[in-house]
C-alpha positions as CSV (number, residue, x, y, z in Angstrom):
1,X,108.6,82.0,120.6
2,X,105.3,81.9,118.5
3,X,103.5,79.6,116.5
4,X,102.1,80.3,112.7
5,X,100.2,78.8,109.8
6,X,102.4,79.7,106.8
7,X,102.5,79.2,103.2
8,X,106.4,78.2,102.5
9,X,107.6,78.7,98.6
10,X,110.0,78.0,98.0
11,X,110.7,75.4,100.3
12,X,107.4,72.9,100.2
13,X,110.1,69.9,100.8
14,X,111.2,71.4,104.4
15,X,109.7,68.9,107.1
16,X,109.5,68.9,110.7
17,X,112.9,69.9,112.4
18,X,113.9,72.3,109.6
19,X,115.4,75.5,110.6
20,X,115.1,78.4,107.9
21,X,116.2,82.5,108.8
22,X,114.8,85.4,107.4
23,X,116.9,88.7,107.2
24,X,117.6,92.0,106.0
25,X,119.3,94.6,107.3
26,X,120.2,93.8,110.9
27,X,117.1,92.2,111.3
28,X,116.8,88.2,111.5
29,X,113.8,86.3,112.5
30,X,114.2,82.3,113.2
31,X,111.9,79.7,112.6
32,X,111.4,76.0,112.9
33,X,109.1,73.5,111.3
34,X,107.0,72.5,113.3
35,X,104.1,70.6,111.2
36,X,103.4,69.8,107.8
37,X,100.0,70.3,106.0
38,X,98.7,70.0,102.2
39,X,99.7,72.8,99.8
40,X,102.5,74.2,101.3
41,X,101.3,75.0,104.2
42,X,103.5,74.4,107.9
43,X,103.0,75.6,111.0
44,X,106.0,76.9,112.0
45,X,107.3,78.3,115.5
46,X,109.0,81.6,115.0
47,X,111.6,84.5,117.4
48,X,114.0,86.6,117.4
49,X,117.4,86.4,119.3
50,X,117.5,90.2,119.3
51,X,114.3,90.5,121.7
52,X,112.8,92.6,119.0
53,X,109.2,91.7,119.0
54,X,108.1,89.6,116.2
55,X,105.4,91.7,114.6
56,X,107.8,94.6,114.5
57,X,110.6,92.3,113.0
58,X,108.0,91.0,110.1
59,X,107.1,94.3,109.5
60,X,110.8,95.5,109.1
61,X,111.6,92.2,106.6
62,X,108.4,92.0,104.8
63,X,107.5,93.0,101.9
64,X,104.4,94.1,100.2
65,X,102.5,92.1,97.6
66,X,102.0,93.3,94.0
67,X,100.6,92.1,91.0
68,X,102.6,91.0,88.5
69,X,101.9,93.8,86.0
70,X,103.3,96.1,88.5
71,X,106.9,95.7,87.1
72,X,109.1,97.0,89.9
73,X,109.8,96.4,93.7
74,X,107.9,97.3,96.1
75,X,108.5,101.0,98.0
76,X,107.3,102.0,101.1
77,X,104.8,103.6,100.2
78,X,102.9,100.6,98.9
79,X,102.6,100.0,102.7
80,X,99.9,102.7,102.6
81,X,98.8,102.5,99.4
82,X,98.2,98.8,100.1
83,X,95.3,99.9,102.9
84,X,92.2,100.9,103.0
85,X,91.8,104.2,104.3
86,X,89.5,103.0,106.9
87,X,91.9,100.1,108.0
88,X,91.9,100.1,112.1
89,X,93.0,96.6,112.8
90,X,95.8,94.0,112.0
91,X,94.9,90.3,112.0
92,X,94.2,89.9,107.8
93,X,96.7,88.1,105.9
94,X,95.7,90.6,102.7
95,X,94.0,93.8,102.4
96,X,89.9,93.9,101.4
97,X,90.8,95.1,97.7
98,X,87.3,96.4,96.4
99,X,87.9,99.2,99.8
100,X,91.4,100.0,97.4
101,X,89.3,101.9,95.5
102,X,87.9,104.3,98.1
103,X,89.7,107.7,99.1
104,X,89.0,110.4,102.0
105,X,87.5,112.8,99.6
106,X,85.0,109.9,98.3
107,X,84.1,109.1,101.5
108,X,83.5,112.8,102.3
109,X,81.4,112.8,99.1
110,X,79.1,109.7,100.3
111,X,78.6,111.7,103.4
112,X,78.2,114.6,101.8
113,X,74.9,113.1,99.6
114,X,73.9,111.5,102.9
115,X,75.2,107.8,101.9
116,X,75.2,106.0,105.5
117,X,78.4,103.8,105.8
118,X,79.2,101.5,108.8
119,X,81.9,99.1,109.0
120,X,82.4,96.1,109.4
121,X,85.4,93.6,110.4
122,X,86.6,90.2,108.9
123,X,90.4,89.7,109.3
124,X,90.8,87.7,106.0
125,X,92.4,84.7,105.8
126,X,94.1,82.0,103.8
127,X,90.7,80.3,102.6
128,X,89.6,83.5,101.1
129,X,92.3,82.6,98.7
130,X,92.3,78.9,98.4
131,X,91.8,77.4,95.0
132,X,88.9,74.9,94.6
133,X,90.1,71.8,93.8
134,X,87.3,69.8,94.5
135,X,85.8,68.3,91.4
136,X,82.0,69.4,92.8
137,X,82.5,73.3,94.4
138,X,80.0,71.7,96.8
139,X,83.0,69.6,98.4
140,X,84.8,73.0,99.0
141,X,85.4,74.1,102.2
142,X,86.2,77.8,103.3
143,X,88.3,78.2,106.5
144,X,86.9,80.1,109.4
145,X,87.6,83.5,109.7
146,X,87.3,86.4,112.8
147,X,84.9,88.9,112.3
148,X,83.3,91.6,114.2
149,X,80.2,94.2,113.9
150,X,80.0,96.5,116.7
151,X,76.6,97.8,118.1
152,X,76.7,101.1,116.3
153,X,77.3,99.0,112.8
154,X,74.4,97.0,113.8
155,X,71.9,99.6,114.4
156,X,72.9,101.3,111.0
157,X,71.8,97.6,109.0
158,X,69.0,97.2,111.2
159,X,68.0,100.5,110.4
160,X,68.6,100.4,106.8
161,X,66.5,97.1,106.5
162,X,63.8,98.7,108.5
163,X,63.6,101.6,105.9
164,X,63.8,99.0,102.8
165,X,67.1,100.8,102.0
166,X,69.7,98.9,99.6
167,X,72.7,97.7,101.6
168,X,75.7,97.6,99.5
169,X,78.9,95.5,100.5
170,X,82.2,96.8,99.8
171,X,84.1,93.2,98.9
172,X,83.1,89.7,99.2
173,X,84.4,89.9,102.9
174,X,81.5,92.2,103.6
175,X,79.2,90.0,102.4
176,X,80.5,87.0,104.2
177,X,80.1,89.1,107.2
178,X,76.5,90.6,106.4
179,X,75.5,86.9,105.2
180,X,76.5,85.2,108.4
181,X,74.7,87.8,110.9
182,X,71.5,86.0,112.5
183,X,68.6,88.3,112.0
184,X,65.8,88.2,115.1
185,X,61.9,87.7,114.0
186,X,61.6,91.5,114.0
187,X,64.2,91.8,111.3
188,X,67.2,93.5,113.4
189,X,70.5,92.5,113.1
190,X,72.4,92.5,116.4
191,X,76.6,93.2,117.7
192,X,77.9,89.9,116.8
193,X,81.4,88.4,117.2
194,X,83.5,85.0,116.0
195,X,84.1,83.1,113.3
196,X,82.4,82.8,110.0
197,X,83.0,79.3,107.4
198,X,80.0,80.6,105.3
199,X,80.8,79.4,101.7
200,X,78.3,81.4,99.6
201,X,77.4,79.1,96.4
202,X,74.6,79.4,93.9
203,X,71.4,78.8,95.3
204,X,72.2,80.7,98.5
205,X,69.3,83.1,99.2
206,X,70.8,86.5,100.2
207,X,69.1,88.3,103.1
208,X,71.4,91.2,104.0
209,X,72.9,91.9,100.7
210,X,71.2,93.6,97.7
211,X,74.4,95.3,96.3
212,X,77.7,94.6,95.7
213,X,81.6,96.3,94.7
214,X,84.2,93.9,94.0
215,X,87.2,93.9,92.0
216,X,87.7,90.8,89.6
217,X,88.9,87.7,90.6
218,X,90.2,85.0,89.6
219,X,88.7,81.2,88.1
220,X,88.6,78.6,90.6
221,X,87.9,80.4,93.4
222,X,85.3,80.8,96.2
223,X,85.3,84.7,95.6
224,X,84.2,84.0,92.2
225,X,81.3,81.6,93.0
226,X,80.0,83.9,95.6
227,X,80.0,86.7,93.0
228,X,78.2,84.0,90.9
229,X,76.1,83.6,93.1
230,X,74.9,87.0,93.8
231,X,74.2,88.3,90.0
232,X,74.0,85.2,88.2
233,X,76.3,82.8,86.9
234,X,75.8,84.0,83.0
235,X,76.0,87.3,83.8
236,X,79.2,87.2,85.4
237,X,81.1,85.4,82.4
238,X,79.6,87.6,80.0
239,X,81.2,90.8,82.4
240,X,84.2,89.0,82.7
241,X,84.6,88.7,78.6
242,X,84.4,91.9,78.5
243,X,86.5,92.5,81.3
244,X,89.2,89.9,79.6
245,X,88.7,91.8,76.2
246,X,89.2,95.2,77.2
247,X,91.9,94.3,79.1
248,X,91.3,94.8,82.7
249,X,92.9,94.2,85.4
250,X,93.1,91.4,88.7
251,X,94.5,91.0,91.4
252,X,95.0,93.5,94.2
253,X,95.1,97.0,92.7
254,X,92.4,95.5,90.1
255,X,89.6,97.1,88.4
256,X,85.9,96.8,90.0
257,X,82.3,96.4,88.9
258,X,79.1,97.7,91.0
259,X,76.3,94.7,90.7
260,X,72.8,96.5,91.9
């Protein structure tokens, strides 16, 4: 048995004791409540009576989000179009979707014109995604989430600093990554590990960060401030007027801007 935080819907009524299953196929994974907690959200201890591991039985009943202007089920091929191409680890709850937009042959292109890339890890997590609903966005609080840079992608930053080069983040994860890195008096950046609750507002001075990708998001959320944040709060709506008028689109396989 295992323990999770989940989001249960339907089913926000289900209190401590409950039992649900999940199935399909000849798959069925168990689960009882264990706690409630605001929102929706239980933890809840999960198994299998087949023996089959749990993260092989979720991936055998789950299904792959799409947005709702995606009008079919989803296939199985949404399980790798629904990845970066530089995906390594699991541990995020959804994918980073301003990487969506980036192919092998782009990649190979950025190398190509001698575009330095190094990667970073945050495993992203329910805060990323959880709506304000203070009434002051200073009362908001992000959850923490894991994050990793390696030595080698600290050297490349550090590096790039050193040469006043423009470090551009791919997604709003990136930047709460790049954001919550100490730098040392010399200006480096070093291999750093843990968890980050960095809840980039306007008026936070950016240190790391002078460009950024990101799809569009949506209103009330942190992602949204912290884009507000980085180009200016008027800027932003005006983009997003446009973005409303002409039509484009949210959510995970969502159009992008480039802020430099």
């Amino acid at each position: 048995m295992s323990e999770w935080e989940a989001l249960m819907h339907p089913g926000q009524k289900l209190k401590p004791g409950s039992r649900v299953v999940f199935g399909a196929g000849d798959v069925q994974i168990h689960g009882e409540i264990v706690a409630m907690h605001y929102h929706g959200r239980r933890t809840i201890r999960l198994w299998t009576e087949s023996g089959l591991a749990m993260e092989e039985a979720i991936d055998r009943i789950g299904h792959i989000p799409l947005p709702p202007y995606i009008k079919r089920p989803d296939a199985a091929s949404d399980r790798d179009r629904y990845q970066t191409v530089y995906a390594r680890e699991r541990g995020s709850i959804a994918a980073p979707t301003a990487g969506l937009h980036f192919t092998a042959p782009i990649l190979a292109e950025l190398d190509r014109r001698g575009v330095d890339r190094a990667e970073v890890t945050l495993h992203v997590g329910y805060g990323t995604f959880k709506p304000i609903r203070a009434p002051r966005v200073e009362e908001h609080v992000v959850d923490p989430e894991r994050f990793e840079v390696t030595a080698d992608a600290a050297d490349a930053i550090s590096r790039a600093r050193r040469e006043h080069r423009r470090i551009i983040a791919v997604g709003t994860t990136s930047v709460r990554v790049l954001e919550s890195l100490s730098i040392s008096a010399t200006g480096e950046v070093r291999e750093t590990s843990g968890e980050t609750n960095l809840f980039i507002r306007p008026g936070h001075e950016f240190r790391i960060v002078n460009g950024l990708l990101t799809n569009f998001h949506l209103p009330q959320s942190s992602l949204l401030v912290l884009v507000a944040a980085f180009a200016g709060r008027e800027r932003i709506l005006d983009a997003y007027r446009s973005a409303v008028a002409d039509r484009y689109r949210f959510y995970s396989y969502g159009d992008a801007m480039l802020i430099l």
